[in-house]
Every structure is written in C-alpha cells, then in structure tokens.
C-alpha positions in Angstrom: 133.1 66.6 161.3 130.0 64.8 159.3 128.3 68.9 159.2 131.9 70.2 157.9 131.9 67.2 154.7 128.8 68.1 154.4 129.4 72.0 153.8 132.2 71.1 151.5 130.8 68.7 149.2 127.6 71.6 148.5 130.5 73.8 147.9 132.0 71.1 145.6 128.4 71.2 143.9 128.0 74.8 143.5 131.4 74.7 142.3 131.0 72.8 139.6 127.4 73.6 138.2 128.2 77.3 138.2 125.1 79.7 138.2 122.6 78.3 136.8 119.1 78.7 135.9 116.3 76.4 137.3 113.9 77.0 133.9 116.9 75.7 131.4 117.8 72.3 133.4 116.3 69.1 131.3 117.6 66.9 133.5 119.5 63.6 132.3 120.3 64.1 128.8 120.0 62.2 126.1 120.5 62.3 122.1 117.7 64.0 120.1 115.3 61.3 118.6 115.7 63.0 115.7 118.8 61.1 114.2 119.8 63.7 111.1 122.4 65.2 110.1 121.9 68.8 110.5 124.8 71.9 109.0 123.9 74.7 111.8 124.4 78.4 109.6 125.2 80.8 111.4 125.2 84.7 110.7 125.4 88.3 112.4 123.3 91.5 112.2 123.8 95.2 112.6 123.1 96.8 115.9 120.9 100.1 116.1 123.6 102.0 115.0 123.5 100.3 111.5 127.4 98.9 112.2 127.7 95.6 110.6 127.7 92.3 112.6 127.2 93.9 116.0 124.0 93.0 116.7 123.9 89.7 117.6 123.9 86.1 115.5 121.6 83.8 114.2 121.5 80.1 113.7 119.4 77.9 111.1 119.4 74.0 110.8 119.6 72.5 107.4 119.6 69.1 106.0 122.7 68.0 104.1 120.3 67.5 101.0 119.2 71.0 101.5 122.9 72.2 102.1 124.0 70.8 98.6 120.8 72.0 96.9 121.6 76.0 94.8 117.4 76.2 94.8 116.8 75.7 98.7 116.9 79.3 100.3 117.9 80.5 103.9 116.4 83.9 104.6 117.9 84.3 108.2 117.3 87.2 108.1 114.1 88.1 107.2 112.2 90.5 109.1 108.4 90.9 109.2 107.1 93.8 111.2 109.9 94.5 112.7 110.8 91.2 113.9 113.4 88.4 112.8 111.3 85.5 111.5 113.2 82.9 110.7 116.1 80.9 112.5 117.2 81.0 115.9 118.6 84.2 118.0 121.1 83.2 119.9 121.6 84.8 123.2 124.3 87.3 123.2 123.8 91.0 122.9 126.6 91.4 120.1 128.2 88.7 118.0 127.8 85.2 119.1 131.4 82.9 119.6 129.7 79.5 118.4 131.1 75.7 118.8 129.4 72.7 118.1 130.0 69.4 118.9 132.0 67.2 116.1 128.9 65.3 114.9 126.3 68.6 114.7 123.8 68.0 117.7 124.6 70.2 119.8 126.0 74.3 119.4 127.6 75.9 122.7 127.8 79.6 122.8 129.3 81.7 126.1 127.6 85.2 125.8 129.9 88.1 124.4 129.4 91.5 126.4 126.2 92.8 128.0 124.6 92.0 131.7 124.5 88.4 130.4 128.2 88.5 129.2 130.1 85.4 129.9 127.2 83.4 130.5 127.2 79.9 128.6 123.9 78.3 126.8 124.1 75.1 125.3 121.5 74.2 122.4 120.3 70.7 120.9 120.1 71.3 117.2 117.0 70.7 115.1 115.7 72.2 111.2 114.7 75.6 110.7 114.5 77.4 114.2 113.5 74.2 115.9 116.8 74.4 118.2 116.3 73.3 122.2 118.1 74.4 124.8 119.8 72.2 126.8 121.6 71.5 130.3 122.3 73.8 132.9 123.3 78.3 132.4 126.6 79.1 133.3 127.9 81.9 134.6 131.9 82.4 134.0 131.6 85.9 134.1 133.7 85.8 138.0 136.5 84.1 136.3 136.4 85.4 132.8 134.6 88.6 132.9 132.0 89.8 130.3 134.1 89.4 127.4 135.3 86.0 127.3 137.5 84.3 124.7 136.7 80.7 124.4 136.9 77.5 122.0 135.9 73.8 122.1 139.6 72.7 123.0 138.6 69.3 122.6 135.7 66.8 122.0 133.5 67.8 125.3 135.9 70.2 126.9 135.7 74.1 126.2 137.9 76.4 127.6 137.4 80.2 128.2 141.0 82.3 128.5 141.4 86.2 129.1 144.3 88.3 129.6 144.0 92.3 131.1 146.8 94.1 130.8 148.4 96.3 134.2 150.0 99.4 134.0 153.4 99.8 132.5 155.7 99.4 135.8 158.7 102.5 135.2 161.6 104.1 137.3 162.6 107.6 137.2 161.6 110.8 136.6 161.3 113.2 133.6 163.7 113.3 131.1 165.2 110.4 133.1 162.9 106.8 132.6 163.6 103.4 132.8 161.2 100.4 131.8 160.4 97.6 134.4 157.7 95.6 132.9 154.4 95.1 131.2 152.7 92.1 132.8 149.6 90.5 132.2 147.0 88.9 134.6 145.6 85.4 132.7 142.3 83.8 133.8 141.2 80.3 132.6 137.9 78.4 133.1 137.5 75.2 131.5 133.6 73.3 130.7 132.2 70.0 130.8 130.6 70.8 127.5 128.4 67.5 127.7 127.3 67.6 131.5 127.6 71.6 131.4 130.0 72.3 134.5 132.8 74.2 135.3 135.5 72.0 136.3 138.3 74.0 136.9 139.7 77.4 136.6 143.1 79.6 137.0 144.2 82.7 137.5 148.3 83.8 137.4 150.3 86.3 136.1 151.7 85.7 132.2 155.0 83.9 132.8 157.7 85.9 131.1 161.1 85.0 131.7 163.3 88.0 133.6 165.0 88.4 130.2 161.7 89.0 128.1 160.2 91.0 130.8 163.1 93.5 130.9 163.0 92.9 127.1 159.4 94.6 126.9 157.5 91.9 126.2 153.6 92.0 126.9 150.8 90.0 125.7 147.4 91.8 125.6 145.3 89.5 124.4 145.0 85.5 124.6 142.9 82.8 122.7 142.3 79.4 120.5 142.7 77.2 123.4 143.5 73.9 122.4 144.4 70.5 124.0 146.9 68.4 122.7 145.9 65.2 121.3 146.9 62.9 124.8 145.1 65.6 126.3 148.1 66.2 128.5 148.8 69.7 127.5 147.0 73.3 126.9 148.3 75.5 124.0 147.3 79.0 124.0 147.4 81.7 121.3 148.9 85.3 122.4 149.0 88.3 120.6 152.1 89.3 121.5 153.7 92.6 121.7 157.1 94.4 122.7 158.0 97.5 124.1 160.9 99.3 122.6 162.8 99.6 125.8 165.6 101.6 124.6 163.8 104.5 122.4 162.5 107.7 124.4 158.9 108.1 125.7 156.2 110.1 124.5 154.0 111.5 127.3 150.0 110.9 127.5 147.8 113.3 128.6 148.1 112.7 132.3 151.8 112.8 132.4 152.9 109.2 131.9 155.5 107.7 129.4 154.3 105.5 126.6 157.5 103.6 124.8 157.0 102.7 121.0 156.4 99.5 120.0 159.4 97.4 118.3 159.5 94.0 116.4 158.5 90.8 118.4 161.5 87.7 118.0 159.2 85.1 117.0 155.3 83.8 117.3 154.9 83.0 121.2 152.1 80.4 122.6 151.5 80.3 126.1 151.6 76.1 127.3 149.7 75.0 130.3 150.0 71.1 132.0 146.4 69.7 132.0 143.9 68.7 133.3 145.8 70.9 136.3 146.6 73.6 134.8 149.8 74.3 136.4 153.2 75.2 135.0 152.5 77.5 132.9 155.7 78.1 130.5 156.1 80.3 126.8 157.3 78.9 123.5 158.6 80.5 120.5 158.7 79.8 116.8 161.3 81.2 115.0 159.6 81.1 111.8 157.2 83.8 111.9 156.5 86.9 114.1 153.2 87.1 113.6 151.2 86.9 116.1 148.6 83.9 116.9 145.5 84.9 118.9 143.4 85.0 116.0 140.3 87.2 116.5 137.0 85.0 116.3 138.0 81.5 114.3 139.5 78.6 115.7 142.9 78.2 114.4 144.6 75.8 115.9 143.7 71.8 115.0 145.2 68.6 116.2 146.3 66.7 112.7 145.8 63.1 111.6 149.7 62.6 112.7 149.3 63.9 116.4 150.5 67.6 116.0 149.3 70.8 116.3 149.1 72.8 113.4 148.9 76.9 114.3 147.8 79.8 112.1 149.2 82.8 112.6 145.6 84.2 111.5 144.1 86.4 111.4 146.9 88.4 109.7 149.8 86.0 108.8 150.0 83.7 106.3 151.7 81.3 108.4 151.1 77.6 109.6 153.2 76.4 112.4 153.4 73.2 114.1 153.8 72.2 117.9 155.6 68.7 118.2 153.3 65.7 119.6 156.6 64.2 121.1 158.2 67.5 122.7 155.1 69.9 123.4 157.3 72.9 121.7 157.3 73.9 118.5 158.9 72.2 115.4 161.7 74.7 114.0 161.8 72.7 110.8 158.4 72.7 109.7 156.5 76.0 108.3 154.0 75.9 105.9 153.7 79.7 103.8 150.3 79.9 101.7 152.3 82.3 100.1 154.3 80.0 98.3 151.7 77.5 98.7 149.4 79.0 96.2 151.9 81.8 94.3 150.6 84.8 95.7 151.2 87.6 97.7 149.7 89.4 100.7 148.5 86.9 102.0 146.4 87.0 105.4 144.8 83.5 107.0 141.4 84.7 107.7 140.2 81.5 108.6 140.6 77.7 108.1 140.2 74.2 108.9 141.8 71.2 109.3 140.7 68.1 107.5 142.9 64.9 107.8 145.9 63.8 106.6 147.6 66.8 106.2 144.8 68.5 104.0 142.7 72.0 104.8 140.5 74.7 103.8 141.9 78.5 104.3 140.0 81.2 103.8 142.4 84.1 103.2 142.8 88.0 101.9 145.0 89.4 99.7 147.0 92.8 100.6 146.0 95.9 98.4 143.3 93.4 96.5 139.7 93.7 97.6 137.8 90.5 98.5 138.9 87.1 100.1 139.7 84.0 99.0 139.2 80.1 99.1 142.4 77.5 98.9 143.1 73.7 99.2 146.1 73.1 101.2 148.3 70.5 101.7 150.6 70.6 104.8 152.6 67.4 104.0 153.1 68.5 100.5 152.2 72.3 99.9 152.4 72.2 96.2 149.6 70.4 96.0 148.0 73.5 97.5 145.4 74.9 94.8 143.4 78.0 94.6 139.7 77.2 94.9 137.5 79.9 92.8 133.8 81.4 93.6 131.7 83.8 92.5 131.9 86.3 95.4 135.7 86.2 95.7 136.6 89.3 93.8 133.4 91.4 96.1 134.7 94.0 98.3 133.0 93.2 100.6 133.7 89.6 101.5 136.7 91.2 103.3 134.7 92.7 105.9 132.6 89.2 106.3 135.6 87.2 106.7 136.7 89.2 109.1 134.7 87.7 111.5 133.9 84.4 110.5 134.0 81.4 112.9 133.9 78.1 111.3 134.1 76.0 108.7 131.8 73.0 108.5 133.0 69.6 107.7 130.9 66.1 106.9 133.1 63.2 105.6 135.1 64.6 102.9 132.8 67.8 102.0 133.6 71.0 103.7 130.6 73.6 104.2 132.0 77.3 103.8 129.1 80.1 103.5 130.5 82.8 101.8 128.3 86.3 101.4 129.5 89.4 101.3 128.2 91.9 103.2 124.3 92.9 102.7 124.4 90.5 99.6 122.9 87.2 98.7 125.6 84.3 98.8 125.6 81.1 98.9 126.8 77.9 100.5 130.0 76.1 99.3 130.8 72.5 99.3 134.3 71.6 98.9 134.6 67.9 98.1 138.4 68.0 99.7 139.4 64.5 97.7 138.7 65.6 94.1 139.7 69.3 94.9 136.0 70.5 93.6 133.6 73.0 94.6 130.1 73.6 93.7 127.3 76.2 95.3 125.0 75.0 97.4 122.3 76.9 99.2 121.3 80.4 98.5 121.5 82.5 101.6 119.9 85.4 101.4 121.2 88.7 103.8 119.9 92.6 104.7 122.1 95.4 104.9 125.2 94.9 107.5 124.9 91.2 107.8 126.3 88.2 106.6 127.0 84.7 107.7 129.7 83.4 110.1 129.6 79.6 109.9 128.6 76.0 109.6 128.6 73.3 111.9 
C-alpha cells in the first residue's frame, strides 16, 4: 500500500509540473532586486516570406521616465549583420500571445505553432534585453495542442482553451439531407503562473442545448478566458456560428453537403464552475450578435463594481456585461462606441479596462483607413471622447491593430504604442483622469513589423 501512495503522489508531481526543462528551473523564486518599474514593448516581425508579423515578437524593457520621454528611442528592431540586436526574442516561432503580471515583473508567453508550440516560458523582466527566464517549461501541448489560445484569467492563474470542430453529423442521401449537428470538442488547461504548474485541465464536448444543436449552432473557435471576480466562475469567449438548417446544400469536392451560414440569435459565452471546472453551461446576450472570441487581445476585464465587461472585438462595437450577482449576462446594460463617440463602423480592435467604469478602445472605422484611439465611459457613455494622434489617419495602423495585444496601464496613465506598419511611431500616454494624451517614446520599426503591446 505504502509503494502504491508512493507511485501516485510522483504522478501527482509530474502532473502538476508538466514537462519541464532541467536548464530553466531557478529554484525558489524570489522578486528581482531590481525594484523598477519597467513598461515591457512588445512587437512582431515578418517571417521569410516578407508577411508582416509572422515571424515572431520581441520584447524591450523601458523605464517609466524613458516611456514618457519623445527623444528616448527603441530600435527593436534593428538588425546588424543579419542579426536582431536589440531587445529580447521571445520563444515562439510566429507571433508571440504575451501576459504580464499586474505590477510588470514578470511576462508569460505559451509558444504559438512550431515543434515548441504550446510550450509556456515565463520571464523576469529587466531594461533593454536584460529579461531572465524564470521557473519551470511547460508543455500543454497534450491538452491544448500547438496552437493554443490563452490569457492571464486572473492575478497568477492563466488559462489555455481550444475548441476543434468535428464533421457535420447528416441523414439522408442525395437530393434528400437532413442536418444533425455540428459539435465541438473543448480542451482547457489552467497555470499556476507564479509557481509555473499545471493545475488542472478538461476536455468535453461544447454544451449545446438539443434545441441549438438541431438549430445549427457550432462554435469554432474559443478564447479570453476570464475568472470572475470571487473567482467562482470561468467565462469564455466563442465565436459562434449557425448553420442554415433549412436552405439546400452545396456539395464539396468529395461529395459532402455544406449548408450556408445564417444569422446567430445573440453573442454566446461558454460558463465553466471553478476551480473544478465542471458544469459547463452557454449564455446569451440579446444585445448584439457579434461574436466574442476576439483574435489576439484580451477583452474581457473584471470592473471596479464586480462585473464583467465583454467586447465583442475584434469586429463589433459592442460592450456587454456579465452580472457579479447572477453569473449571466445583464439584458439591460449595453454600451455602443458607436453612439459613444458619434461615429460609424465601428470595430473594437482592442481595449482596456481602467477603474470605475473608464477605458481605453482602440478601434477601426468601416470604409475609412486607419484606427483609432477613444476614452470611454461605461457608467456614463457620453462622456466617451475621441482621443487624436498623429498616425490615426495611416493606412496602415489597420493592419497593426489587427493584432495587437495589450494595453499598458501605471496609476492613471495608459501606455498604447501605436506604429503603423514598417513606420516609426511612437508611444502614447493617456493620462485617463484629465482625458489627455501626449507622445512618448519614439519606436522605431523595418518593413512588415510593428509593435503589439505594453506591459
């Protein structure tokens, strides 16, 4: 009986640490002697090919004097004979998904695709390049695959989600079909971000009620984890999608029928208890049917007041909110930037939540090149202003903010690097009390890059 405890406590072990490898464990941690605060930039290059931000990211550490200074440059991306020079290359073999702790010590990155994908690195943070790495290498790869979606859900806790789609279930024959259903397998791994572990993990099916399965319902893609703010609950973005049931298939290539898409009935979150991560149930908004998955930027934030306020990013202009006392969301509240601001076309590209109702959107406009900084107020939405820069009206800023991550926030300033694509830019500070913004840092880019971040 004593060998059998034995066996299952290593088991226990291995569990938890993951794959790991011996070189990267430091042992005990501790904080960095080094007590500064540091704003981690982040940015992506092109791969081989010459396509934009597909070759990886970089990191640099800067002071917060530094960050606020126009005349101090960051040349991430400088090359010298053939070789990046400055900053930090993060280990990923195409664009980095970066999260950082609240207070800027430490950046956590799981590996996007390659043999290393869905392998997780955490880094002590430092100036320049002078970034350590820290704790133990993960592998999640056996419960998330190479691809993995993932976000700091809360302070110390990441969680990895993915979803892969199985093959349309039908009946009949030629001429003669009937839809069945459109599931979804969903895998879950959640991280001891400060003692790097994997603490627990899930795998089920997605779980549509009968009625929205025969419906056509599907969900291809899931992301933005987030925990609620008593940590009792998992909220999970889903880009949702619905089959018209009742038009007539096409046939593919090989034979099989393919129905049309139709209009989804409302923006759906997938809701998980935690830490068990059990249950698993659907909500729906009825004020948007956009969907909420987002596509590299956290966009989902637990507010000053408890709830959970939900972009429908990274092509609505929608902010919902999830009740703090029922867990589903609040049919009465929806915030439009829209009619926020007075414009039109709106798309969330990315944003952040401040306190007390107040955030930061980056956004595009339809038909209008460029993208776009705002002010917004969720608790009183006229006070929502439009926030001008230099680069707003540049093409393309478009394609940067496409990917961007994250916006940086100290106190009341928010850190928002904006550079179009293969041009200099520069780093914003948005003082988010007096509703100003000044330029900061010059950050200097090559041809297919451009910066993702602060932290």
């Amino acid at each position: 009986m004593k060998k059998d405890l034995f066996k299952i406590g290593l088991l226990s072990i291995a569990l938890a640490l993951g794959s790991c490898n011996d070189e990267e464990i430091t042992g005990t941690e501790t904080s960095p002697e080094d007590t500064t605060r540091y704003i981690t930039l982040t940015g992506s290059f092109p791969d081989d090919t010459g396509t934009g931000g597909n070759g990886g990211t970089r990191a640099y550490g800067i002071t917060l004097e530094n960050a606020a200074d126009p005349n101090y440059e960051v040349d991430l991306f400088k090359i010298e004979d053939g070789v990046f020079v400055e900053g930090l290359g993060l280990k990923s073999s195409r664009t980095a998904r970066v999260q950082a702790s609240a207070d800027g010590k430490y950046l956590y990155n799981i590996q996007y695709t390659g043999t290393e994908g869905g392998v997780f690195n955490k880094y002590a943070v430092g100036e320049g390049a002078n970034y350590q790495e820290v704790g133990y290498e993960l592998n999640t790869a056996a419960i998330l695959g190479t691809s993995p979606r993932w976000m700091k859900a809360a302070e110390g806790i990441g969680i990895g989600v993915y979803a892969s789609s199985y093959d349309v279930k039908y009946e009949g024959e030629a001429g003669n079909y009937t839809f069945v259903s459109a599931d979804s397998e969903i895998k879950i791994a959640v991280l001891d971000l400060d003692q790097t572990a994997i603490i627990n993990t899930a795998i089920f099916d997605f779980p549509w009620t009968d009625q929205e399965r025969a419906a056509g319902y599907n969900v291809g893609r899931v992301d933005v984890p987030i925990l609620n703010a008593a940590k009792t609950k998992l909220f999970i973005g889903c880009r949702t999608r619905k089959y018209d049931v009742t038009a007539t298939p096409t046939l593919d290539d090989d034979g099989i029928p393919v129905w049309p898409y139709g209009e989804i009935e409302g923006t759906k979150t997938l809701v998980l208890d935690y830490p068990s991560l059990k249950n698993p149930t659907v909500i729906t908004s009825t004020n948007s049917t956009e969907v909420n998955n987002s596509y590299r930027t956290m966009t989902q934030y637990v507010g000053t007041d408890g709830h959970v306020y939900q972009a429908t990013a990274t092509s609505g202009a929608d902010i919902l909110r999830i009740s703090s006392a029922t867990n589903d969301y609040d049919q009465s509240y929806h915030f439009d930037l829209n009619d926020a601001i007075g414009v039109t076309g709106a798309q969330i590209k990315a944003w952040r939540y401040v306190k007390n109702g107040i955030g930061v959107v980056l956004y595009t406009l339809a038909d209008t090149a460029g993208g776009y900084v705002a002010l917004i107020d969720l608790n009183n939405p006229s006070n929502s202003v439009k926030l001008a820069t230099d680069v707003e009206t540049d093409a393309d800023l478009s394609t940067s903010l496409r990917q961007f991550q994250y916006i940086g926030l100290v106190g009341d300033i928010a850190y928002v690097p904006l550079t179009p694509s293969g041009k200099t830019g520069s780093l914003y500070l948005i003082n988010t009390q007096t509703k100003e913004i000044t330029k900061g840092a010059t950050l200097k880019t090559i041809a297919g890059s451009y910066y993702l971040g602060a932290y």
